[in-house]
LUMDRENKE-358474 format. One record per residue (C-alpha): chain; residue number from 1; x, y, z; residue in three letters. Coordinates in steps of 0.1 Angstrom, whole numbers, plus 2048, in hexadecimal, padded with zeros to 3 digits. Layout:
// LUMDRENKE-358474
<atom cadena="A" num="NUM" c1="X" c2="Y" c3="Z" residuo="ALA"/>
...
//
This chain:
// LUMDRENKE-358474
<atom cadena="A" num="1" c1="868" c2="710" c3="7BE" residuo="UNK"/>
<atom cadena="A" num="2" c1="850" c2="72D" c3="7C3" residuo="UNK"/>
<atom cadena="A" num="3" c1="851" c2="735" c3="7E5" residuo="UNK"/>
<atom cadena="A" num="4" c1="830" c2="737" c3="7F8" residuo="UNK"/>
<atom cadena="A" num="5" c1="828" c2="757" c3="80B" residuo="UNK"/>
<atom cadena="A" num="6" c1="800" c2="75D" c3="80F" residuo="UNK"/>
<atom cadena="A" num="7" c1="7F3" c2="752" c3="82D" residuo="UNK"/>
<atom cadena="A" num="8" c1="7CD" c2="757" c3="83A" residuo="UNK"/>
<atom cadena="A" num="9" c1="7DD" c2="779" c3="849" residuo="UNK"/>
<atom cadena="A" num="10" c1="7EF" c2="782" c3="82F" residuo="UNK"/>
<atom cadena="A" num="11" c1="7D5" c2="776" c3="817" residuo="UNK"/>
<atom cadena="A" num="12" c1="7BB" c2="792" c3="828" residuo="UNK"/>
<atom cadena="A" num="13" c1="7D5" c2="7AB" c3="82D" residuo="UNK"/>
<atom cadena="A" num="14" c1="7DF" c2="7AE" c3="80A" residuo="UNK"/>
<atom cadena="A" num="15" c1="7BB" c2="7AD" c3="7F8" residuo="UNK"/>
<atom cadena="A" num="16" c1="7B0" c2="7C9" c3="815" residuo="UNK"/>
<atom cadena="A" num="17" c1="7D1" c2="7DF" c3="809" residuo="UNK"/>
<atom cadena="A" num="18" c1="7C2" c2="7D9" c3="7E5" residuo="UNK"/>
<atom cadena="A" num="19" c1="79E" c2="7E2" c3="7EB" residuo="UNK"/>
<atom cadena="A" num="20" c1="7AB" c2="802" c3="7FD" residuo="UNK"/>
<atom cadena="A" num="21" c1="7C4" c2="80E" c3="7E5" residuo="UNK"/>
<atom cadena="A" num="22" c1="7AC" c2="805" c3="7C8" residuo="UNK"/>
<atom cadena="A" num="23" c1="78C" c2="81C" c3="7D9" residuo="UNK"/>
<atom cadena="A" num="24" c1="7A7" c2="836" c3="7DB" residuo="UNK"/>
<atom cadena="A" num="25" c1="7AD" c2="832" c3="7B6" residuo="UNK"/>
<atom cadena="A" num="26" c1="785" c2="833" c3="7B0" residuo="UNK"/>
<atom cadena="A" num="27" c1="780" c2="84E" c3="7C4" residuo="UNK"/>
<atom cadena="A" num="28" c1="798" c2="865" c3="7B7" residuo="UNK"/>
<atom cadena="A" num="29" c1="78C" c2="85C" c3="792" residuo="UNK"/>
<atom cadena="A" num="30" c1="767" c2="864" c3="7A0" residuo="UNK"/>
<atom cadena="A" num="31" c1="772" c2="886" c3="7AC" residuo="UNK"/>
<atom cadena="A" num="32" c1="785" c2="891" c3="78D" residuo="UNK"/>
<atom cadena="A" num="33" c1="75D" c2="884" c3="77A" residuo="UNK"/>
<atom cadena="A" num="34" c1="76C" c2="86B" c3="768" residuo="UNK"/>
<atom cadena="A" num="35" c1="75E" c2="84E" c3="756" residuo="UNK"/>
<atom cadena="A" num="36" c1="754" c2="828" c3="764" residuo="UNK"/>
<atom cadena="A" num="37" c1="770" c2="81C" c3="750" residuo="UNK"/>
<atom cadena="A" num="38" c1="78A" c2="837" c3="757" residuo="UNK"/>
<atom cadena="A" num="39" c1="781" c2="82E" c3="782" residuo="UNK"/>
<atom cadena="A" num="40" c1="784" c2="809" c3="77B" residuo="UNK"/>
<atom cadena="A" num="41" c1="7AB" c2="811" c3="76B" residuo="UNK"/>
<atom cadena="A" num="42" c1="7B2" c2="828" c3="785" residuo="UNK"/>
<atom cadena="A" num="43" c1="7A7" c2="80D" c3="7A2" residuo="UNK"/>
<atom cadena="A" num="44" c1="7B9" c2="7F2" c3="78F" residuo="UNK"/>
<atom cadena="A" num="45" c1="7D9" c2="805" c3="78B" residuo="UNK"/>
<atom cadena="A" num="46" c1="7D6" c2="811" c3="7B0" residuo="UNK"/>
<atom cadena="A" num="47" c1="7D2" c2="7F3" c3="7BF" residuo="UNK"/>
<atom cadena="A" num="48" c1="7EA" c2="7DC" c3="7AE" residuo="UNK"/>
<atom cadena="A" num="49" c1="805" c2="7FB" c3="7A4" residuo="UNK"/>
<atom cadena="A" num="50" c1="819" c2="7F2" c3="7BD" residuo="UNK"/>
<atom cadena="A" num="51" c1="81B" c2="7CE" c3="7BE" residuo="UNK"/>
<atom cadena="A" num="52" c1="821" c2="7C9" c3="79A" residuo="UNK"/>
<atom cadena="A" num="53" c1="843" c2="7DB" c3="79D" residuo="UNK"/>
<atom cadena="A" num="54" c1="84A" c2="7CA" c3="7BD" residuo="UNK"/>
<atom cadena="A" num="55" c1="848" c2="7AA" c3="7AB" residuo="UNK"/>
<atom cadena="A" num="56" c1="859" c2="7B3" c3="78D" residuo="UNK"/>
<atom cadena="A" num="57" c1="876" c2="7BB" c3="7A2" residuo="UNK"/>
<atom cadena="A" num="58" c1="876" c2="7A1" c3="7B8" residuo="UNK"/>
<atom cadena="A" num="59" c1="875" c2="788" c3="793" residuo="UNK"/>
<atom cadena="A" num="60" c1="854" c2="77A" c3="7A6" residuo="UNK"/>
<atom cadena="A" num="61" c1="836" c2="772" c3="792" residuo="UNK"/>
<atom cadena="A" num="62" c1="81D" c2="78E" c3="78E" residuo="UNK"/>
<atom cadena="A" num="63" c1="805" c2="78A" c3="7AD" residuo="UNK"/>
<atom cadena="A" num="64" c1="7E4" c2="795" c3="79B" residuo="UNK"/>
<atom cadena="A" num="65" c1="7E5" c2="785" c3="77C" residuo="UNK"/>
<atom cadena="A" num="66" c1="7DF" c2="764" c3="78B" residuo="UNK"/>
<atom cadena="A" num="67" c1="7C9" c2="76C" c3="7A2" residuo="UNK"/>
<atom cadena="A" num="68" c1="7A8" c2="770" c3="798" residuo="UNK"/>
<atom cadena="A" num="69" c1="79D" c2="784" c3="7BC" residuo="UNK"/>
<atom cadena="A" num="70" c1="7B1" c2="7A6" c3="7B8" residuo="UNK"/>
<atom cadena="A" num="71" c1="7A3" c2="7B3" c3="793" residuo="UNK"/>
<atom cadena="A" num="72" c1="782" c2="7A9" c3="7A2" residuo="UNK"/>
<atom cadena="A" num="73" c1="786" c2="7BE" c3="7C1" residuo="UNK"/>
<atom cadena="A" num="74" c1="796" c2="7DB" c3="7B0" residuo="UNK"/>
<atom cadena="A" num="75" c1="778" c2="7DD" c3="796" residuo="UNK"/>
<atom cadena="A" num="76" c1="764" c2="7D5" c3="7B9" residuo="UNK"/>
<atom cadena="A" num="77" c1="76B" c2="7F2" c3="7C7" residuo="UNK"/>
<atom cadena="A" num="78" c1="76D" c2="807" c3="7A9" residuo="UNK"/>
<atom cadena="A" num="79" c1="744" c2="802" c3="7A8" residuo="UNK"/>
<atom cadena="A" num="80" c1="742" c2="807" c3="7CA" residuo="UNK"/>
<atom cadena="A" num="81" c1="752" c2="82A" c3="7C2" residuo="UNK"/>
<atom cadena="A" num="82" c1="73A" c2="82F" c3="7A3" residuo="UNK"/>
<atom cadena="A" num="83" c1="71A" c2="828" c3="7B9" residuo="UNK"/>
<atom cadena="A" num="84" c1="722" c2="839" c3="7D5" residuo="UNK"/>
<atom cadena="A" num="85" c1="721" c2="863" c3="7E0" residuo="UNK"/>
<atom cadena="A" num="86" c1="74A" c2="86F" c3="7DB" residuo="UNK"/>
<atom cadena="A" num="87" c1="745" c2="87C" c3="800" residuo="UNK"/>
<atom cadena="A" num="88" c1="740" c2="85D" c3="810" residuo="UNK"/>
<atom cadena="A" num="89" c1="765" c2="85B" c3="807" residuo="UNK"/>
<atom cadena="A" num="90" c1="775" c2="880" c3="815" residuo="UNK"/>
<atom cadena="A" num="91" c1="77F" c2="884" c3="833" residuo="UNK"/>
<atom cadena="A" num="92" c1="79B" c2="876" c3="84A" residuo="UNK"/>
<atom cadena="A" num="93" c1="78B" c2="858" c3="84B" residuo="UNK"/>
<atom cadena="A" num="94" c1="794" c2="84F" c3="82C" residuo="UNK"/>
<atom cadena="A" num="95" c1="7B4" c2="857" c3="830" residuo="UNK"/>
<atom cadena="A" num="96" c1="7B7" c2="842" c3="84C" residuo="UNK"/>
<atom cadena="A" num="97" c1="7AA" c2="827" c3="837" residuo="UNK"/>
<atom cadena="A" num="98" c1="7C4" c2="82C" c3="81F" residuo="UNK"/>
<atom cadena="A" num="99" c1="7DE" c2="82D" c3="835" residuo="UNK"/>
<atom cadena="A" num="100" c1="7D0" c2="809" c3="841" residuo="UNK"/>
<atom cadena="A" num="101" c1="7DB" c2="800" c3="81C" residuo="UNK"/>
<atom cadena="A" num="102" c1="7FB" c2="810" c3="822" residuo="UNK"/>
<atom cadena="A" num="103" c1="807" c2="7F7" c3="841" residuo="UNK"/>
<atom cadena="A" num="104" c1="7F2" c2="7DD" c3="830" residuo="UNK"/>
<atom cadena="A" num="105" c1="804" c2="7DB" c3="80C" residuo="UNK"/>
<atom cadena="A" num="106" c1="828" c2="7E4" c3="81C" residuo="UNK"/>
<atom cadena="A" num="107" c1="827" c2="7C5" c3="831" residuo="UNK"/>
<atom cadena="A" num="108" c1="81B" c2="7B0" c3="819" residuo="UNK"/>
<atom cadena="A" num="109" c1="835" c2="7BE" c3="7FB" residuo="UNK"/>
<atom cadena="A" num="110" c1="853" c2="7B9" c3="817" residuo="UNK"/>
<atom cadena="A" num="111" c1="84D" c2="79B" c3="824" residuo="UNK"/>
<atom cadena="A" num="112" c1="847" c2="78B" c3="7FF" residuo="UNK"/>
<atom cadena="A" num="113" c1="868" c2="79E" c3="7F7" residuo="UNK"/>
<atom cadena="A" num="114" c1="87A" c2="787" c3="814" residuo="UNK"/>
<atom cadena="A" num="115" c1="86C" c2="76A" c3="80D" residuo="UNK"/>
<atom cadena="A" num="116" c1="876" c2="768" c3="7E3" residuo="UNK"/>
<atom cadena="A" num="117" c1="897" c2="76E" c3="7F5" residuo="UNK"/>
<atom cadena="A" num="118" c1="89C" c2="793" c3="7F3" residuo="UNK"/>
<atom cadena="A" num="119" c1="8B7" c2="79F" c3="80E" residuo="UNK"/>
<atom cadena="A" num="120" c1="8A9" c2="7B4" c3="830" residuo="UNK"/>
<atom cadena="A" num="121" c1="8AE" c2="7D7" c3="81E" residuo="UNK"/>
<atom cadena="A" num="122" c1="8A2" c2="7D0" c3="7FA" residuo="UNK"/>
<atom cadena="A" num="123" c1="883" c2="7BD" c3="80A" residuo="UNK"/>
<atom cadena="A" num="124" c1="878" c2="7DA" c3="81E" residuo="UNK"/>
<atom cadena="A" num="125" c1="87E" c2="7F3" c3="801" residuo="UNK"/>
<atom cadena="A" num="126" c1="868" c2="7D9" c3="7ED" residuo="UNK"/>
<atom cadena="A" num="127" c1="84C" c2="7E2" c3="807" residuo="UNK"/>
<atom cadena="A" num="128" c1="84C" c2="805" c3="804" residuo="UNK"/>
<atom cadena="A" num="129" c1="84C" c2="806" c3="7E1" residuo="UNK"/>
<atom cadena="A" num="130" c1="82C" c2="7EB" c3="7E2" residuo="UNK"/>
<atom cadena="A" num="131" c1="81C" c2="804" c3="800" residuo="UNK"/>
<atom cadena="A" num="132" c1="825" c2="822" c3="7E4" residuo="UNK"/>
<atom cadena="A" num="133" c1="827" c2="81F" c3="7C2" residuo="UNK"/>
<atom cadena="A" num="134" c1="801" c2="817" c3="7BC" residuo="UNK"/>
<atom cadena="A" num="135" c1="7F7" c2="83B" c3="7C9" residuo="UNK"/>
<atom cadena="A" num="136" c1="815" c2="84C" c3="7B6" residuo="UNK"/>
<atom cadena="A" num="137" c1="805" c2="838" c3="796" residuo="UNK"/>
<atom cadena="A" num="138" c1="7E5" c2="845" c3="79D" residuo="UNK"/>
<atom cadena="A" num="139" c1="7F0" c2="86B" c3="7A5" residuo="UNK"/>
<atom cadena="A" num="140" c1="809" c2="86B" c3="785" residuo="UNK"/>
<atom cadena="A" num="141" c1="7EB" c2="85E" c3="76F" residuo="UNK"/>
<atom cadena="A" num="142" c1="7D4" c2="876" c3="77C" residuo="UNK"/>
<atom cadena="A" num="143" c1="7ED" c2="892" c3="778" residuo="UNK"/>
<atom cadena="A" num="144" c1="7ED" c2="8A2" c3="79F" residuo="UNK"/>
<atom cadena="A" num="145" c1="809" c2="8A1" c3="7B1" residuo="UNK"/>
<atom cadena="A" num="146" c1="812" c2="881" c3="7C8" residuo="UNK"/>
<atom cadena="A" num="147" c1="80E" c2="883" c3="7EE" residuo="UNK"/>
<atom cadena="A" num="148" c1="834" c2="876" c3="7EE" residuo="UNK"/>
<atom cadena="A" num="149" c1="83C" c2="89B" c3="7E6" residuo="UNK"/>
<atom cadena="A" num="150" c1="82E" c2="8AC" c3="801" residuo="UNK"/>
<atom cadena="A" num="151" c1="83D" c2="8AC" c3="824" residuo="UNK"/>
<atom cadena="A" num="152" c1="825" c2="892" c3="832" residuo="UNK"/>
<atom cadena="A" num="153" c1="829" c2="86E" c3="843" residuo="UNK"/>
<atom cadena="A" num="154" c1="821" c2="857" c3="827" residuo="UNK"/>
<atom cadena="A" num="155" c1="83E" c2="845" c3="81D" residuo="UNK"/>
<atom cadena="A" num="156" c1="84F" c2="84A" c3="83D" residuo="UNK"/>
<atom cadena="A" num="157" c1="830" c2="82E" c3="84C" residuo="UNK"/>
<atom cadena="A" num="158" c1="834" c2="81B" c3="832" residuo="UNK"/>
<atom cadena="A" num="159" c1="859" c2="815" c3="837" residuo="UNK"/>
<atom cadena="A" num="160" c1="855" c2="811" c3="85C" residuo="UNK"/>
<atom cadena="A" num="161" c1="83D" c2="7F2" c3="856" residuo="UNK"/>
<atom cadena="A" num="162" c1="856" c2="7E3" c3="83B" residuo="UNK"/>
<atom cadena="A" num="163" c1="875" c2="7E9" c3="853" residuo="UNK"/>
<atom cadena="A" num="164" c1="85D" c2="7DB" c3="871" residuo="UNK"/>
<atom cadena="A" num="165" c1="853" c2="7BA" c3="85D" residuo="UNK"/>
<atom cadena="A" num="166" c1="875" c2="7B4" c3="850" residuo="UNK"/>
<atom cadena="A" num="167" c1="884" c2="7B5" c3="871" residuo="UNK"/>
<atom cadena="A" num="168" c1="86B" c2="79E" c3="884" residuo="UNK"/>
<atom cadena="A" num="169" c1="86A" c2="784" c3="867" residuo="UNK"/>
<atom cadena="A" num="170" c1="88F" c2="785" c3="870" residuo="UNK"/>
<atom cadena="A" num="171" c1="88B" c2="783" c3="890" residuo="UNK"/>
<atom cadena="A" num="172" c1="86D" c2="76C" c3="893" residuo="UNK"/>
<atom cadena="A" num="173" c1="883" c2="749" c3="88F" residuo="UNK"/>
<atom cadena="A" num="174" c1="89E" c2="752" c3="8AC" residuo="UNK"/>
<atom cadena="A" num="175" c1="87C" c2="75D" c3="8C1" residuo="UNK"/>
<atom cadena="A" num="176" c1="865" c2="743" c3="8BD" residuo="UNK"/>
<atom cadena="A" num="177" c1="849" c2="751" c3="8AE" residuo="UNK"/>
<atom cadena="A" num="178" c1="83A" c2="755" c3="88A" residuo="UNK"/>
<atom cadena="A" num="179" c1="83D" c2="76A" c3="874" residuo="UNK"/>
<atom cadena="A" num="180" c1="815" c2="776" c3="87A" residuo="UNK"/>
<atom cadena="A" num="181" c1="823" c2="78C" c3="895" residuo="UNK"/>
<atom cadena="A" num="182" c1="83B" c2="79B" c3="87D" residuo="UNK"/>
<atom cadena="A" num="183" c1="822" c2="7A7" c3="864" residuo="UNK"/>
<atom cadena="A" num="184" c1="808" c2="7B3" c3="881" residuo="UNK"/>
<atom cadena="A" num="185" c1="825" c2="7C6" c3="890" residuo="UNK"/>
<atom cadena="A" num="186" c1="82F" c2="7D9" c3="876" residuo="UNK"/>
<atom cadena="A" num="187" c1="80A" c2="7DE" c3="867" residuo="UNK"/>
<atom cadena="A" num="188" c1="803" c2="7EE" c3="88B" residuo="UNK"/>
<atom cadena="A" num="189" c1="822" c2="804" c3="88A" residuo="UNK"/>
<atom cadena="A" num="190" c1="821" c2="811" c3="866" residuo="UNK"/>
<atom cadena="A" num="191" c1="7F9" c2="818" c3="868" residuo="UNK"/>
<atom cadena="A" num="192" c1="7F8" c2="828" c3="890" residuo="UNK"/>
<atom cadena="A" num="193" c1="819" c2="83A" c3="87D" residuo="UNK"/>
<atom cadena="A" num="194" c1="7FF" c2="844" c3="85F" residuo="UNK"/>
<atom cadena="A" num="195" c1="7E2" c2="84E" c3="878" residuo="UNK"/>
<atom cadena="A" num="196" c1="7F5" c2="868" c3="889" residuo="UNK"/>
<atom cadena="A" num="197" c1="807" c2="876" c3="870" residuo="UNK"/>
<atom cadena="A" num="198" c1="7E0" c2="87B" c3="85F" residuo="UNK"/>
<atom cadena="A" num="199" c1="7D4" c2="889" c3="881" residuo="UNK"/>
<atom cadena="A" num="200" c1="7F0" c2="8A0" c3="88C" residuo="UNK"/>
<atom cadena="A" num="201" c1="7FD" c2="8AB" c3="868" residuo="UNK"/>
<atom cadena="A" num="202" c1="81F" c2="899" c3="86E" residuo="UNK"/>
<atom cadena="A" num="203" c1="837" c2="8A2" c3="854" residuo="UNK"/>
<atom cadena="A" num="204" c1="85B" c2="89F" c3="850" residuo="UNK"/>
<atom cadena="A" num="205" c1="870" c2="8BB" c3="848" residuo="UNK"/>
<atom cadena="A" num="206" c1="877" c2="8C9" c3="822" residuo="UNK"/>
<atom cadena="A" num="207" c1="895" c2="8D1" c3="817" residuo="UNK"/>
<atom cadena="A" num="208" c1="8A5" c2="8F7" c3="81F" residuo="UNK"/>
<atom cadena="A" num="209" c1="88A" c2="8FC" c3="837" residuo="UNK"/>
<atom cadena="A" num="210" c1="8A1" c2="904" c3="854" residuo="UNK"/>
<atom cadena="A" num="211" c1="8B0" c2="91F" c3="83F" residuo="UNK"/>
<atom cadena="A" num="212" c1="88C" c2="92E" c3="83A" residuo="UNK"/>
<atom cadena="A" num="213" c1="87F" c2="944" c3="81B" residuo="UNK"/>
//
């Protein structure tokens, strides 16, 4: 039996996390001046990166393929991209956007986890790596290096949202409520986590640094 896990929240969350990872994709195709076709990969990849290995790992079917919605979005917003000026999409704004995605996709790629069965820690690791892997896909491909090596809050979000859902899905049963207030808390968390980290230039530590150069 396949379990059922989309719900009208759920259902908008993960198609928003799409769209925004996919226009990220686009985008970063239209600034390198590549073709129509080479933006349309690069959303595609981008926006479904991430939960293709999700569902591999989990043995779950592969969400996109059945559905006839995400491919459509992802080439969607790869002509938004094409027909629009690159610097309607710089800026922190974007970012922000993007980091909407973030929360967005790691709730969704948790909570799925949990619900084919996948114990507490696995489930959450399965969200970051639905929040993450699209963008590392993207930044491999185009050959720059990933925002997960730098020193700035990216997965770290991602990972709060995913431990955040985990734990209230857990949690929602023995206090009465749904599972709804699991996802929007730890949406909220992981994206006001994303926010500041794009406003102050939050970063963790490297390695060595103490000992200075």
């Amino acid at each position: 039996m396949t379990p059922t896990v989309l719900t009208p929240i759920l259902d908008w969350l993960d198609l928003a996390g799409i769209a925004l990872f996919a226009l990220s994709g686009a985008v970063l195709a239209a600034r390198l001046k590549q073709t129509f076709v080479t933006m349309a990969f690069f959303a595609l990849v981008t926006g479904v990166g991430g939960g293709t290995v999700r569902d591999l790992l989990i043995r779950a079917p592969v969400f996109w393929i059945d559905d006839p919605w995400v491919a459509a979005v992802c080439l969607g917003t790869a002509l938004i991209a094409w027909f629009t000026p690159v610097r309607w999409w710089e800026g922190k704004g974007f970012d922000y956007a993007d980091g909407a995605g973030l929360a967005a996709y790691a709730a969704i790629g948790s909570a799925k986890a949990l619900a084919y069965g996948i114990p507490p820690i696995p489930a959450a690791l399965m969200g970051v790596i639905t929040g993450c892997v699209g963008g590392i896909i993207r930044d491999v491909v185009a050959g720059r290096p990933s925002i997960i090596m730098s020193p700035e809050l990216y997965v770290t979000p991602a990972a709060l949202t995913a431990a955040l859902t985990v734990a209230g899905m857990l949690a929602a049963p023995l206090l009465g409520v749904s599972d709804q207030w699991a996802w929007a808390l730890g949406f909220a968390c992981g994206f006001a986590l994303r926010t500041a980290a794009i406003r102050w230039e939050w970063g963790l530590p490297s390695y060595g640094e103490r000992e200075g150069a």
